[in-house]
C-alpha positions in Angstrom: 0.1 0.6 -12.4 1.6 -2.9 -11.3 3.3 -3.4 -15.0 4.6 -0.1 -14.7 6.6 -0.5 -11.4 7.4 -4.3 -12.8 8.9 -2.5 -16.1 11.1 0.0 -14.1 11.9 -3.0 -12.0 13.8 -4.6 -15.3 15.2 -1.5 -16.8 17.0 -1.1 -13.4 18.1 -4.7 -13.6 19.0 -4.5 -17.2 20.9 -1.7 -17.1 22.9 -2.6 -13.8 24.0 -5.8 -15.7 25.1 -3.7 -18.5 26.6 -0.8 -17.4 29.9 -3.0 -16.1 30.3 -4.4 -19.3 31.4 -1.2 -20.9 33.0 0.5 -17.6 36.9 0.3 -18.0 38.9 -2.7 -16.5 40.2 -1.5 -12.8 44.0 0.2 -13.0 46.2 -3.2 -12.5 43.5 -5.9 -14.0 44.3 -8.0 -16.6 42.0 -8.0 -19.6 40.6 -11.1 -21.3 41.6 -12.0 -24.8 38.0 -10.8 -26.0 38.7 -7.8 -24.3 41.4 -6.8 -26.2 40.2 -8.1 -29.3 37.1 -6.1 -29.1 39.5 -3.3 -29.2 41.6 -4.3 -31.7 39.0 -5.3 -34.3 38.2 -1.3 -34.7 42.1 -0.8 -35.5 43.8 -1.8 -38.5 47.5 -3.5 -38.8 50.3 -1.2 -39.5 51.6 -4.0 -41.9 49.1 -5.5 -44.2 46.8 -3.2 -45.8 43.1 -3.3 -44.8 43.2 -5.9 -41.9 41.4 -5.6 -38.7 44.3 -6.0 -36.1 42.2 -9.0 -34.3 42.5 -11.2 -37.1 46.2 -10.1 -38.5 48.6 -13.0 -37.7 51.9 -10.4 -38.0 54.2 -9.8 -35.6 53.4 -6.1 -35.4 49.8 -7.0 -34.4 50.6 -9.3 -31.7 52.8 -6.3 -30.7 49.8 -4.2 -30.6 47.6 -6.4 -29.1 49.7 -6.7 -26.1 50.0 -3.0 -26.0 46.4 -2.8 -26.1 45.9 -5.0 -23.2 49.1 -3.4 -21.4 46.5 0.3 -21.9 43.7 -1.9 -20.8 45.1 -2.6 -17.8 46.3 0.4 -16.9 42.7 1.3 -17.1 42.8 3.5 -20.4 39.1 3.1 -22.0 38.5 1.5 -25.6 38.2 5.4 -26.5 41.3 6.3 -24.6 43.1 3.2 -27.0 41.7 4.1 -29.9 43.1 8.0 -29.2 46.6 6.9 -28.1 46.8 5.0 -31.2 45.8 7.9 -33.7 48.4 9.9 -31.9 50.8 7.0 -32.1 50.3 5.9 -35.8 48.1 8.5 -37.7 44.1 7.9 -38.1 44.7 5.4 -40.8 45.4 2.7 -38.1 41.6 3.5 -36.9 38.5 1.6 -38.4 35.9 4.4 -38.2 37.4 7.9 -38.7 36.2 10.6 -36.5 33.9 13.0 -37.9 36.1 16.1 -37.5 37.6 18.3 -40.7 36.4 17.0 -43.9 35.8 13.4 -42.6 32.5 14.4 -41.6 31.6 14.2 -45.5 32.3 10.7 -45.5 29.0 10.7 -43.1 27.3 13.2 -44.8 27.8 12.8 -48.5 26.4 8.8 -49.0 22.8 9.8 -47.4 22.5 13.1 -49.7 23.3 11.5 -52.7 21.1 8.5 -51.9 18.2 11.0 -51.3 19.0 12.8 -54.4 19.3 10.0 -56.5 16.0 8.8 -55.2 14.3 12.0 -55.9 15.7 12.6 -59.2 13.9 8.8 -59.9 10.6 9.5 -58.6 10.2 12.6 -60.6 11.3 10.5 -63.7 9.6 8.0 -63.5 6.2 9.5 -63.2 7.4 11.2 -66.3 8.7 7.8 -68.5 5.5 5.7 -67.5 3.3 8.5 -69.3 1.0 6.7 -72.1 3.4 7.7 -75.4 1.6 10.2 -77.8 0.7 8.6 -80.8 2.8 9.5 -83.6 1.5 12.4 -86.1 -0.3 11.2 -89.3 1.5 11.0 -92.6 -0.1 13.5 -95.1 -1.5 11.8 -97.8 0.4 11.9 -101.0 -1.8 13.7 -103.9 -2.6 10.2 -106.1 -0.5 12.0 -109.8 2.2 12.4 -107.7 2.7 9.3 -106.0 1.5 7.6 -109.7 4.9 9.7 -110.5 7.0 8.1 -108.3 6.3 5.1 -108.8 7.1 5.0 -112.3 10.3 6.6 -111.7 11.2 3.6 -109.4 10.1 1.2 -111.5 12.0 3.4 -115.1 15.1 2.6 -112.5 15.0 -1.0 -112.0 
């Protein structure tokens, strides 16, 4: 019974050290650099094509990062970002589209075929590591007749 109250002891600890780590930054704060960039790596730049805005050296990015930390400090979440900037710029800006419309196949699809691919193997292969059948005897050839065709070879050459 000790370890138990000892474990709930830890959990409690553990998860009041964690909990203000993901809590938005207080209306008027001003967000650290890896702040921001923990945003902005799960947005893309709006000027080079497939870049994770924390690592983009444009103009445009630095733009965005300070907007990002301007919605930061206004206390807007890393959700509430990510949302403003979909509205802003279109979901192509956003690292992870949402699963809504026909994105959610983009979750679905990749497991499905994965399991159907697998399946489709394990029922082959049980089926390609069968022993092969030996192959079917050769009737003999009646010995006048194959006398026959051997002299016609040889009339030939």
């Amino acid at each position: 019974m000790k370890w138990a109250a000892w474990a709930a002891a830890l959990m409690l600890l553990l998860a009041a050290c964690a909990g203000p780590a993901n809590a938005p930054l207080a209306a008027g704060s001003t967000p650290s650099a890896d702040q921001v960039n923990a945003v902005a790596k799960h947005l893309y730049c709006p000027v080079c094509a497939n870049v994770p805005l924390d690592v983009c050296g444009t103009a445009a990015c630095a733009q965005w990062r300070a907007q990002i930390a301007d919605l930061l400090s206004q206390g807007y979440s890393e959700q509430g970002v990510y949302d403003y900037f979909a509205a802003q710029y279109g979901q192509s800006v956003l690292a992870v589209p949402p699963a809504r419309g026909l994105n959610w196949l983009i979750y679905l699809l990749p497991p499905l075929v994965i399991a159907a691919a697998a399946l489709w193997l394990g029922r082959n292969l049980a089926r390609w590591r069968k022993a092969p059948t030996a192959a079917p005897e050769r009737p003999q050839l009646d010995n006048a007749y194959a006398r026959q065709l051997e002299d016609e070879l040889k009339a030939r050459r």
